[in-house]
KOLKE-392236 format. One record per residue (C-alpha): chain; residue number from 0; residue in one letter; z, x, y. Coordinates in steps of 0.02 Angstrom, whole numbers, padded with zeros to 5 digits. Each point is the difference from the previous one (the first is absolute). Last residue first. Layout:
# residues N
cadena:A num:NUM residuo:A z:Z x:X y:Y
...
END
This chain:
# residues 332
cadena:A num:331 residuo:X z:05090 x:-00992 y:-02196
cadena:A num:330 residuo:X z:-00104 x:-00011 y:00178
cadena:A num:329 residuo:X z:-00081 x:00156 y:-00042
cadena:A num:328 residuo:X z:-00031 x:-00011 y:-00184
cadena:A num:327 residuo:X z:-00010 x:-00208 y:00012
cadena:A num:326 residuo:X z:00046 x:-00086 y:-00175
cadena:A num:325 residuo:X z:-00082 x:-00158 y:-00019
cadena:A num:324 residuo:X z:-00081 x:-00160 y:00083
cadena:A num:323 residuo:X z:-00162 x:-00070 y:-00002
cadena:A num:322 residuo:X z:00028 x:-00193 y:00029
cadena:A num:321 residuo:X z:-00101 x:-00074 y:-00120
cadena:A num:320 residuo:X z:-00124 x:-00140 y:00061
cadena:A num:319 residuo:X z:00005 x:-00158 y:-00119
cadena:A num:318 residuo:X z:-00148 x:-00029 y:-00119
cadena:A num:317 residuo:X z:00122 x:00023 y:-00157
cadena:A num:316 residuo:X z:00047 x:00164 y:00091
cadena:A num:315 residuo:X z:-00122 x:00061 y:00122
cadena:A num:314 residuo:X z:-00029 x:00167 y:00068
cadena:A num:313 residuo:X z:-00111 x:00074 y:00140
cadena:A num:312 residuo:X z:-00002 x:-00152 y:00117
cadena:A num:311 residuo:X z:-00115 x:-00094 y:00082
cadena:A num:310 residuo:X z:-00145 x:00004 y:-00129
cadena:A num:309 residuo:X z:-00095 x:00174 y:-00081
cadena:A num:308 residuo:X z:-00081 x:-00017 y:-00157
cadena:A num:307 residuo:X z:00106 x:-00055 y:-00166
cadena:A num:306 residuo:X z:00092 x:00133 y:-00113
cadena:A num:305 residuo:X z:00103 x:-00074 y:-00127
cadena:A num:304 residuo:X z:00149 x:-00026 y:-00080
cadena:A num:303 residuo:X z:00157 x:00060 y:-00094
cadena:A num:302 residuo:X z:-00102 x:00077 y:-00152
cadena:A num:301 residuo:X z:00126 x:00099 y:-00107
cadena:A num:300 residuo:X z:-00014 x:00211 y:-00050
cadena:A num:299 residuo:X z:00113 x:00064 y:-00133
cadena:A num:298 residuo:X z:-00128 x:-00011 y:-00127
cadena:A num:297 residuo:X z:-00169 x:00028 y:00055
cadena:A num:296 residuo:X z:-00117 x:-00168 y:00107
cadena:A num:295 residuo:X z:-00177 x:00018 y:-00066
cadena:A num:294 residuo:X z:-00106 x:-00045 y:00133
cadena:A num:293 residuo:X z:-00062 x:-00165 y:00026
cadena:A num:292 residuo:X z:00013 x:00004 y:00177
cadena:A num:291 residuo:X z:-00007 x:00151 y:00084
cadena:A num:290 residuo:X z:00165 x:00080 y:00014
cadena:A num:289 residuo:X z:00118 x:00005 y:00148
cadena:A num:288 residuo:X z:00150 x:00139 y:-00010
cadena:A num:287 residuo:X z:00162 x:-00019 y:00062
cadena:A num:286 residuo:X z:00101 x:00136 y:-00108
cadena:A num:285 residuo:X z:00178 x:00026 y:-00032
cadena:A num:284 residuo:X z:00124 x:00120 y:00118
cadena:A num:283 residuo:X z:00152 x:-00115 y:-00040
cadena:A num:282 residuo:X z:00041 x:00055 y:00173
cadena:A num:281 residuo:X z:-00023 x:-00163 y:00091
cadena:A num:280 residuo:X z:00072 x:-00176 y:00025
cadena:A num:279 residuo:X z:-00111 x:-00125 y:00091
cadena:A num:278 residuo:X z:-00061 x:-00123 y:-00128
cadena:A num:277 residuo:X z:00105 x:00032 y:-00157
cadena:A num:276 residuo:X z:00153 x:00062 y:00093
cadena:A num:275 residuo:X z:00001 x:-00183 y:00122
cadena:A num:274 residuo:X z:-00043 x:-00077 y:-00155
cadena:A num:273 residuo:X z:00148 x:00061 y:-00078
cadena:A num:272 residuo:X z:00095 x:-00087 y:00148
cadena:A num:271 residuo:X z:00167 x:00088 y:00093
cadena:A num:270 residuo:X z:00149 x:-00048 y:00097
cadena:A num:269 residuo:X z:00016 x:-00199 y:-00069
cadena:A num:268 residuo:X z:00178 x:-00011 y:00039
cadena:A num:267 residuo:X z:00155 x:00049 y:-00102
cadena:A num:266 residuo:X z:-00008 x:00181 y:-00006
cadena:A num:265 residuo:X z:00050 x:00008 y:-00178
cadena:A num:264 residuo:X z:-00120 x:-00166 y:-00044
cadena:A num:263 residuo:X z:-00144 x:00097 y:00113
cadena:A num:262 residuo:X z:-00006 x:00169 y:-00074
cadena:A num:261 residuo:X z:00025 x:-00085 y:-00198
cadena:A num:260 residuo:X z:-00142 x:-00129 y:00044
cadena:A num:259 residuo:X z:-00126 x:00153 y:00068
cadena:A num:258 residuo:X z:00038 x:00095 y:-00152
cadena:A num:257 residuo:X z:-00016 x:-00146 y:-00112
cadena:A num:256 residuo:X z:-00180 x:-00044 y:00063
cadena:A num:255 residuo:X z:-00077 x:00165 y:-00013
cadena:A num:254 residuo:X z:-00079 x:-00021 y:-00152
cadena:A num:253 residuo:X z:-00081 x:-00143 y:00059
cadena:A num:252 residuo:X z:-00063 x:00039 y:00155
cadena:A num:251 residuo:X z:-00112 x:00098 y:-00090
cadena:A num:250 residuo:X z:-00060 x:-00110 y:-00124
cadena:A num:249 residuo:X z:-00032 x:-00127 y:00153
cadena:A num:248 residuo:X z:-00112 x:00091 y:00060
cadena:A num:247 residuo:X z:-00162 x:-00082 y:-00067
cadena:A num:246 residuo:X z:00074 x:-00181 y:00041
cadena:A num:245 residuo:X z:-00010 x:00054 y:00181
cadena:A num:244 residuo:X z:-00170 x:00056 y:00026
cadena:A num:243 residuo:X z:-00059 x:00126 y:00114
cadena:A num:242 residuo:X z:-00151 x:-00027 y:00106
cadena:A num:241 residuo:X z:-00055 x:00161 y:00066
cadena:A num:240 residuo:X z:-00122 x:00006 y:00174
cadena:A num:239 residuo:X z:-00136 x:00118 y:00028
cadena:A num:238 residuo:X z:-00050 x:00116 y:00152
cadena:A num:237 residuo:X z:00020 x:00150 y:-00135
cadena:A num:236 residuo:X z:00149 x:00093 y:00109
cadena:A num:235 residuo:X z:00068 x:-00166 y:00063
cadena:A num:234 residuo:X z:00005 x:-00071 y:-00192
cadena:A num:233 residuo:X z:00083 x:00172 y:-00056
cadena:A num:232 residuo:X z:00135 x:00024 y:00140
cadena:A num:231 residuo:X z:00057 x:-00193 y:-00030
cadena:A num:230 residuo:X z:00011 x:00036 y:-00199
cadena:A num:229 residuo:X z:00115 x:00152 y:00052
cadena:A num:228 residuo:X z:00085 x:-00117 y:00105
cadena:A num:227 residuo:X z:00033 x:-00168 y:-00107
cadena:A num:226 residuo:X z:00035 x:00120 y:-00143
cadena:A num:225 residuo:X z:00126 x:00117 y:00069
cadena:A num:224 residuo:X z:00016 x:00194 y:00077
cadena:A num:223 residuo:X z:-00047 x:00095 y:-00120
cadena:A num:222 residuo:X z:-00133 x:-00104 y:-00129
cadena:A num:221 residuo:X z:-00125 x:00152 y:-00030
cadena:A num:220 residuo:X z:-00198 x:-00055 y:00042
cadena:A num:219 residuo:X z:-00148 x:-00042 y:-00081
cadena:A num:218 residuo:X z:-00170 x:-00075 y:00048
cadena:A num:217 residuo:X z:-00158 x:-00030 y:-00112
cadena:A num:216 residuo:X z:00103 x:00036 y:-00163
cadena:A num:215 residuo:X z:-00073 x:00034 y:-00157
cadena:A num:214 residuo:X z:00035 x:00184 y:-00027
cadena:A num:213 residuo:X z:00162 x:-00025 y:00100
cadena:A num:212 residuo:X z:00091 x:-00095 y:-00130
cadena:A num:211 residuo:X z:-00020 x:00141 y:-00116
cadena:A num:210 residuo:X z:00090 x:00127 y:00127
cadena:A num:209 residuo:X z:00102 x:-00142 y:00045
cadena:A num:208 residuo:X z:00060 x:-00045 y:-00188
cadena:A num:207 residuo:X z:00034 x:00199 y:-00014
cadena:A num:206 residuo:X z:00105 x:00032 y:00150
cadena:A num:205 residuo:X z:00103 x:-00148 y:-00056
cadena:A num:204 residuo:X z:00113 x:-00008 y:00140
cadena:A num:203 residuo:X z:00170 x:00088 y:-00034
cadena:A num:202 residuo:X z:00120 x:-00057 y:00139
cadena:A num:201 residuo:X z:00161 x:00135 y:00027
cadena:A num:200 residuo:X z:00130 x:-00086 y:00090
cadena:A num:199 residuo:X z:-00059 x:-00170 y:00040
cadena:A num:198 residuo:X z:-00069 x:-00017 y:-00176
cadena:A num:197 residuo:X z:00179 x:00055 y:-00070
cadena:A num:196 residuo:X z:00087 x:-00137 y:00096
cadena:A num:195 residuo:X z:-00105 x:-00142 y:-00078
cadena:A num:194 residuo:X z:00029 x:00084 y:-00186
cadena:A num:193 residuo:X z:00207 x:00017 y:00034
cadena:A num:192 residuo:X z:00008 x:-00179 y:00040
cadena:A num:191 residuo:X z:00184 x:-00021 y:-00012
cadena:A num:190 residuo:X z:00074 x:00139 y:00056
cadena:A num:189 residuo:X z:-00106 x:-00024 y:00177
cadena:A num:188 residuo:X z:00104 x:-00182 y:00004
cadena:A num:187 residuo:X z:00166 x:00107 y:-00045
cadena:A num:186 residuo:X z:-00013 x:00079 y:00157
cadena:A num:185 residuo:X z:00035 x:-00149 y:00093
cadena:A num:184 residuo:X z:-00037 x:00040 y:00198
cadena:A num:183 residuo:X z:-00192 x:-00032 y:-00048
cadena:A num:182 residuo:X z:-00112 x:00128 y:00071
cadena:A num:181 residuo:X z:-00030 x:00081 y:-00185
cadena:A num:180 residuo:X z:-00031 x:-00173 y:-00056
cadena:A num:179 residuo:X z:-00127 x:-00033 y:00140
cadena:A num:178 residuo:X z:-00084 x:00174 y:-00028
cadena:A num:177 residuo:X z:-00028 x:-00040 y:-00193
cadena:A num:176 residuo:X z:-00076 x:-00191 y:00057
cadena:A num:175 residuo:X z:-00131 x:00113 y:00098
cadena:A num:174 residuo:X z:-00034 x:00132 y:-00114
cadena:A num:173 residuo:X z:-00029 x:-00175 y:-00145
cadena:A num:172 residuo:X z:-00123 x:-00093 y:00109
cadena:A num:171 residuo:X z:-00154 x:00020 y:-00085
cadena:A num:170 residuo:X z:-00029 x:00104 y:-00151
cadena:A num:169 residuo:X z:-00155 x:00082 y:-00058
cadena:A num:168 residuo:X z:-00184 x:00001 y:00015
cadena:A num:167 residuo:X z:-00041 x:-00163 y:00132
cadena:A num:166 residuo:X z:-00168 x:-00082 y:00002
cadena:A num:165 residuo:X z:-00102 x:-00097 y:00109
cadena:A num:164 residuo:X z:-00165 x:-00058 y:-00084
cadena:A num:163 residuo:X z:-00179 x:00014 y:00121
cadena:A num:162 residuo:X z:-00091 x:-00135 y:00039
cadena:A num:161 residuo:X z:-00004 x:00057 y:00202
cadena:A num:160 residuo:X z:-00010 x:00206 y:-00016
cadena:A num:159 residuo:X z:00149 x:00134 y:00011
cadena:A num:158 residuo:X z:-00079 x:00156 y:00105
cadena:A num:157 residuo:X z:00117 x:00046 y:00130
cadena:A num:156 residuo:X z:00167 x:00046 y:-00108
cadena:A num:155 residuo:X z:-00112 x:00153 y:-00088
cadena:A num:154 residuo:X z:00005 x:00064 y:-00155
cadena:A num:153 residuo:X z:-00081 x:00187 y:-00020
cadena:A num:152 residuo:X z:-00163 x:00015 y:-00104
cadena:A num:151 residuo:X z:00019 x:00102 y:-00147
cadena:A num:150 residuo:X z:-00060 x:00182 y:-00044
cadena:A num:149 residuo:X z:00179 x:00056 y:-00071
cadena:A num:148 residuo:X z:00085 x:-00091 y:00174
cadena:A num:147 residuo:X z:00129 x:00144 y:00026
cadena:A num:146 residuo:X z:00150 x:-00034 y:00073
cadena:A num:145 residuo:X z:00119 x:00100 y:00128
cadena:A num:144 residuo:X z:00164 x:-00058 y:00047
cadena:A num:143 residuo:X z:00123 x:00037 y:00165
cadena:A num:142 residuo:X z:00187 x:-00029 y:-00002
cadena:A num:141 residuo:X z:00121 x:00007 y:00129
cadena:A num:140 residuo:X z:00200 x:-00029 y:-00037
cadena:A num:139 residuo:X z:00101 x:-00027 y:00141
cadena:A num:138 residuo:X z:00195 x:00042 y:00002
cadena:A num:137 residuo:X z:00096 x:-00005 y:00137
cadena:A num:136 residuo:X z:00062 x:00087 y:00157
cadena:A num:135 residuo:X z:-00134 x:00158 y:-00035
cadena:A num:134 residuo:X z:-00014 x:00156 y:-00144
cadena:A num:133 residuo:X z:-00174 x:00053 y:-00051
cadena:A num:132 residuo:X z:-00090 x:00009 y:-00149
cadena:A num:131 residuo:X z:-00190 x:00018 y:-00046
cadena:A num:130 residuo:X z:-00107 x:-00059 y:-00144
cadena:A num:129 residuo:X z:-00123 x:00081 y:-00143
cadena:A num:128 residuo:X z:-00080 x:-00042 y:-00149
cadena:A num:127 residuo:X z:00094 x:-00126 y:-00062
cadena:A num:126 residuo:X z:-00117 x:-00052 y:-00163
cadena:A num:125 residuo:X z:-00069 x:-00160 y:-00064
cadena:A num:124 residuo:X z:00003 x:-00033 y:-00188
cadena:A num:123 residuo:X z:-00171 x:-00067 y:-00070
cadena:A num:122 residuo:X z:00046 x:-00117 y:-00040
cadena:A num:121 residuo:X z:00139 x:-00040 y:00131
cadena:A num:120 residuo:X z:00160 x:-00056 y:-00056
cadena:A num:119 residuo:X z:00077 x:00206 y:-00001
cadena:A num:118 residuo:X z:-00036 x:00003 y:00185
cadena:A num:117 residuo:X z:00162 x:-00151 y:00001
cadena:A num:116 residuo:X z:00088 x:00109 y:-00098
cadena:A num:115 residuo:X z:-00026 x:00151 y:00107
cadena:A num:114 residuo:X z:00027 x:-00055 y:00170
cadena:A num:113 residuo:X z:00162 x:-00075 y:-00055
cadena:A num:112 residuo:X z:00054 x:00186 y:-00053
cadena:A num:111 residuo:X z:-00053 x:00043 y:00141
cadena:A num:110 residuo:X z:00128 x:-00121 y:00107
cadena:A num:109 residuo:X z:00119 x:00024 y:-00126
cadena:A num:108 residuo:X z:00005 x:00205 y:00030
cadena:A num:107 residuo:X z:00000 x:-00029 y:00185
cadena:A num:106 residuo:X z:00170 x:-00128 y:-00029
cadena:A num:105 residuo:X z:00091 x:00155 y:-00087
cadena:A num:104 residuo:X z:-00042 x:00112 y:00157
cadena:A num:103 residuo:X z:00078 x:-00117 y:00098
cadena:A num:102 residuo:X z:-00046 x:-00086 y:00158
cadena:A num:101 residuo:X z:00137 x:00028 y:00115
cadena:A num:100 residuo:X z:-00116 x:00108 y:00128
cadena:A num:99 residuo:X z:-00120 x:-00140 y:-00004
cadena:A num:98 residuo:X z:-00175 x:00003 y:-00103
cadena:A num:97 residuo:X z:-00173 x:00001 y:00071
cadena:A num:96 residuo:X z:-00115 x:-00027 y:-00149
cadena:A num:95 residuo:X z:-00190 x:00044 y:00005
cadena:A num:94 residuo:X z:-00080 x:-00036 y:-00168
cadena:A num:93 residuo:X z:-00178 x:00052 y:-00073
cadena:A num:92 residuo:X z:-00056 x:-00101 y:-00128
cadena:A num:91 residuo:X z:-00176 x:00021 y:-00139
cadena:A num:90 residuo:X z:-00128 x:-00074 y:-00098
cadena:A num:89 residuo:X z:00041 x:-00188 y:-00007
cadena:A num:88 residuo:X z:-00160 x:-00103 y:-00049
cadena:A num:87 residuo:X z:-00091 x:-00108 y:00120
cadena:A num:86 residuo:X z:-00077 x:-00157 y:00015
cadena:A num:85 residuo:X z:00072 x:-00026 y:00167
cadena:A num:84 residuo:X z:00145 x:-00107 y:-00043
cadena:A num:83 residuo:X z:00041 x:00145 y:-00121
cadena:A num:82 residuo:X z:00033 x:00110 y:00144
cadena:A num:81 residuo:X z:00115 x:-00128 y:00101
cadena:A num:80 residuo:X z:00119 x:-00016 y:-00182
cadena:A num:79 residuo:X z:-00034 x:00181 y:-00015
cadena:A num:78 residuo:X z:00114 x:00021 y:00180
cadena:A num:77 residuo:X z:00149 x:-00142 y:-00022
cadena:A num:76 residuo:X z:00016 x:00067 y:-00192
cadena:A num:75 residuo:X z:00029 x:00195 y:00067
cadena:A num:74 residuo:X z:00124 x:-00052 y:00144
cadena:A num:73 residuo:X z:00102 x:-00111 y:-00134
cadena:A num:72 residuo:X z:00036 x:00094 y:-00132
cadena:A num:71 residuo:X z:00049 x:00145 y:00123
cadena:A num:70 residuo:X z:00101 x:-00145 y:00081
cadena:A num:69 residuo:X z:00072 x:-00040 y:-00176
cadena:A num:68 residuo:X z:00044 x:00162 y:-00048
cadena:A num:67 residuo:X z:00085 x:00064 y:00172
cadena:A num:66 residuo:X z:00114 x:-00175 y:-00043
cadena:A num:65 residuo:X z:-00053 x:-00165 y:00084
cadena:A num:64 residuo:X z:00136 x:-00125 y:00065
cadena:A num:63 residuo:X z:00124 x:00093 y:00103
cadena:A num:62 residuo:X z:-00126 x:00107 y:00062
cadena:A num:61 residuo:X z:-00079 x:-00142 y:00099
cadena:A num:60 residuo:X z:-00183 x:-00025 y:-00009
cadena:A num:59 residuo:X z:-00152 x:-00037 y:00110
cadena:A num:58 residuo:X z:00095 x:00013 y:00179
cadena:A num:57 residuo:X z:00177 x:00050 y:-00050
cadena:A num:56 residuo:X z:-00086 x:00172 y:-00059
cadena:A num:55 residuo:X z:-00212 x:00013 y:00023
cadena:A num:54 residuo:X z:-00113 x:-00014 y:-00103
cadena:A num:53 residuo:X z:-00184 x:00046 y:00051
cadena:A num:52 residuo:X z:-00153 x:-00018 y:-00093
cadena:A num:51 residuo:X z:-00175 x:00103 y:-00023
cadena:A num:50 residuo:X z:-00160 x:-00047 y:-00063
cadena:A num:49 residuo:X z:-00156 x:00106 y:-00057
cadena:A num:48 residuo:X z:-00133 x:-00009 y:-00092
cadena:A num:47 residuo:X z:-00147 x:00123 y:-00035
cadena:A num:46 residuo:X z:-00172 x:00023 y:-00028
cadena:A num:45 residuo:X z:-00093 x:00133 y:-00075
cadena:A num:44 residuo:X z:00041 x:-00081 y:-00172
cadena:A num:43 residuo:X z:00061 x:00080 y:-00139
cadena:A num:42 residuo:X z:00153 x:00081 y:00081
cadena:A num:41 residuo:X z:00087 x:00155 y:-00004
cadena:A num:40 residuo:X z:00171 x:00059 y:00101
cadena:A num:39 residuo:X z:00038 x:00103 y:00102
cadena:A num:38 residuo:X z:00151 x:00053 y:00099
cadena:A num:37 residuo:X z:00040 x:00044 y:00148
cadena:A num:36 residuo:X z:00108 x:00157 y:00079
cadena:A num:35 residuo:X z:00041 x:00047 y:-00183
cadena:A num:34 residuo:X z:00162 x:-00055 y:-00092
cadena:A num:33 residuo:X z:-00048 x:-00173 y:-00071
cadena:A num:32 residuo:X z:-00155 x:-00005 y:-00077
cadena:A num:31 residuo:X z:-00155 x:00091 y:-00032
cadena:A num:30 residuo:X z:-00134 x:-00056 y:-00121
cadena:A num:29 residuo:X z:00080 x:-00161 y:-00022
cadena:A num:28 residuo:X z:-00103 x:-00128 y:-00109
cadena:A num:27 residuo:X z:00076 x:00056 y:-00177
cadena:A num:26 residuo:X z:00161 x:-00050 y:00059
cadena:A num:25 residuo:X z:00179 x:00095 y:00054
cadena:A num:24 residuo:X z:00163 x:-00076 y:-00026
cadena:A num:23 residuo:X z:00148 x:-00012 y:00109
cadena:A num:22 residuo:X z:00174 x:00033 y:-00033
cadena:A num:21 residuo:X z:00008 x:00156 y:00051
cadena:A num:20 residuo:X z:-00036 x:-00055 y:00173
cadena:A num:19 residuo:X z:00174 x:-00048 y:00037
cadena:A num:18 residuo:X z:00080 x:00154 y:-00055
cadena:A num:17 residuo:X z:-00164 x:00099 y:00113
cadena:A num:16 residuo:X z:00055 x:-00116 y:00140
cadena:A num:15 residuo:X z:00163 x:00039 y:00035
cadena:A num:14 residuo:X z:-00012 x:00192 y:-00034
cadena:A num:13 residuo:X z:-00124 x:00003 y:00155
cadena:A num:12 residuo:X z:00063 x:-00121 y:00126
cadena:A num:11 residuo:X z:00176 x:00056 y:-00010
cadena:A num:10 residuo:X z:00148 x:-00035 y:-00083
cadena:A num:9 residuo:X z:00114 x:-00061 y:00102
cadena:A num:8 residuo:X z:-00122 x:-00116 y:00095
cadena:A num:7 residuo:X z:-00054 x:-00055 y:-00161
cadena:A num:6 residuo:X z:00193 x:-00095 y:-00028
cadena:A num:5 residuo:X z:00117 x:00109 y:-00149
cadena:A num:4 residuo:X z:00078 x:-00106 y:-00115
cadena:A num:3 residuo:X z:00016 x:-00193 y:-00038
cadena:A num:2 residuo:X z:-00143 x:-00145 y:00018
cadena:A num:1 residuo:X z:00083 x:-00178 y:-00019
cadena:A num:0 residuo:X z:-00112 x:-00146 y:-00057
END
């Protein structure tokens, strides 16, 4: 997408972020908000979480892909996603963004009004409440959220229990077939599979399946950076191992299927697996959660396995160690 007019450098700090900012909605929750030195905000519990993310330009996105909207999309989803994993509900955002001296003014006004719809998702809504800007070589787009656990117990990674049900809430796979079509040299392949792309560009976990999900769960955690690693992280952090089952994934690898055929038929050699996306492909931002067994499994949420105690290795697929391998923020 092209951005026209006037870049934020011409216009100035000020007037360039009260147009962008008028597109952003106050909540209930916000006592002060944007515009003060802090803000505040009020919570039911004493308690609070927090998580913060980092995307950076031609590291974690490329400008040529995602619009302002969709990386404003994008930066609020990445951040609740890690909230909800903790039992958690969205309260409010603050967001630092370092634009460049090209960056238009246009592109700002996106970028919020990405914020917004993706705040808009939440029930309640989430509010901006505050942020900084700055100019630099590229963009990077910092976000930090704050949850509220309403009296609950937060969800830890390091307390999943032998017996107990392994469980995914949400998609698996689909962010990571998106980026491969988006990488392809045929643009026509992204054309094709407009839904796959759209989950790389602005993923919509089901805030409300996890905050459900999470009433149940013994462990719980947000699906970033792949399945075979996040589900590594888990078993290490609760001295467990996970036995995923192959038959119980298969629905996912299913639907990606044709995507991964049409990449490899135009490139003419086997260049990508939808079980490579399905096991190690992240940024769907679903849920690994493990259950007791027995429980009551919701809708949207599938069994893949179970937990078993601790033996060689952390994960196992059809009683065959799983490599853990995913994205790598540092390493990319």
């Amino acid at each position: 997408m092209e951005y026209l007019g006037e870049s934020i450098i011409q216009i100035g700090e000020s007037e360039a972020l009260a147009r962008a900012l008028s597109v952003l909605k106050s909540v209930d929750s916000t006592l002060v908000g944007s515009g003060d030195d802090a803000a505040v905000v009020a919570l039911t519990d004493p308690r609070v979480v927090i998580t913060t993310d980092t995307m950076i330009e031609n590291h974690d996105f490329l400008t040529s892909w995602s619009s302002g909207f969709d990386l404003g999309f994008k930066a609020v989803m990445t951040n609740v996603a890690d909230l909800v994993a903790m039992g958690a509900s969205p309260r409010a955002l603050t967001v630092a963004l370092i634009v460049t001296r090209q960056t238009k003014q246009t592109w700002l006004e996106d970028f919020a009004r990405g914020l917004q719809a993706a705040c808009d998702l939440m029930v309640p809504p989430v509010e901006v409440v505050g942020g900084d800007l700055a100019s630099g070589s590229e963009i990077v787009i910092a976000v930090t959220a704050h949850g509220d656990l309403d009296g609950a117990s937060p969800v830890l990674r390091s307390t999943a229990k032998p017996g107990d049900l392994v469980v995914v809430a949400g998609t698996l796979g689909k962010a990571a077939a998106g980026l491969a079509l988006l990488d392809f040299h045929d643009p026509s392949a992204a054309a094709s599979y407009p839904e796959l792309v759209n989950v790389q560009l602005r993923p919509t976990p089901d805030i409300a399946l996890g905050l459900e999900i999470a009433k149940s769960a013994t462990a719980m955690m947000d699906i970033s950076d792949g399945l075979s690693l996040d589900a590594s992280r888990l078993a290490k952090q609760s001295g467990v191992s996970i036995n995923l089952e192959k038959r119980l994934l298969e629905g996912y690898a299913a639907v990606l299927e044709q995507a991964a055929q049409s990449i490899n038929s135009r490139s003419g050699t086997q260049l990508v697996s939808e079980w490579d996306w399905v096991l190690h492909g992240g940024e769907d931002h679903s849920f690994l959660v493990t259950l007791p067994e027995g429980t009551s499994v919701p809708r949207g949420a599938k069994v893949i396995g179970k937990v078993a105690s601790l033996k060689s290795h952390s994960v196992y697929l059809d009683a065959e160690p799983l490599s853990a391998k995913g994205w790598d923020s540092v390493a990319g």
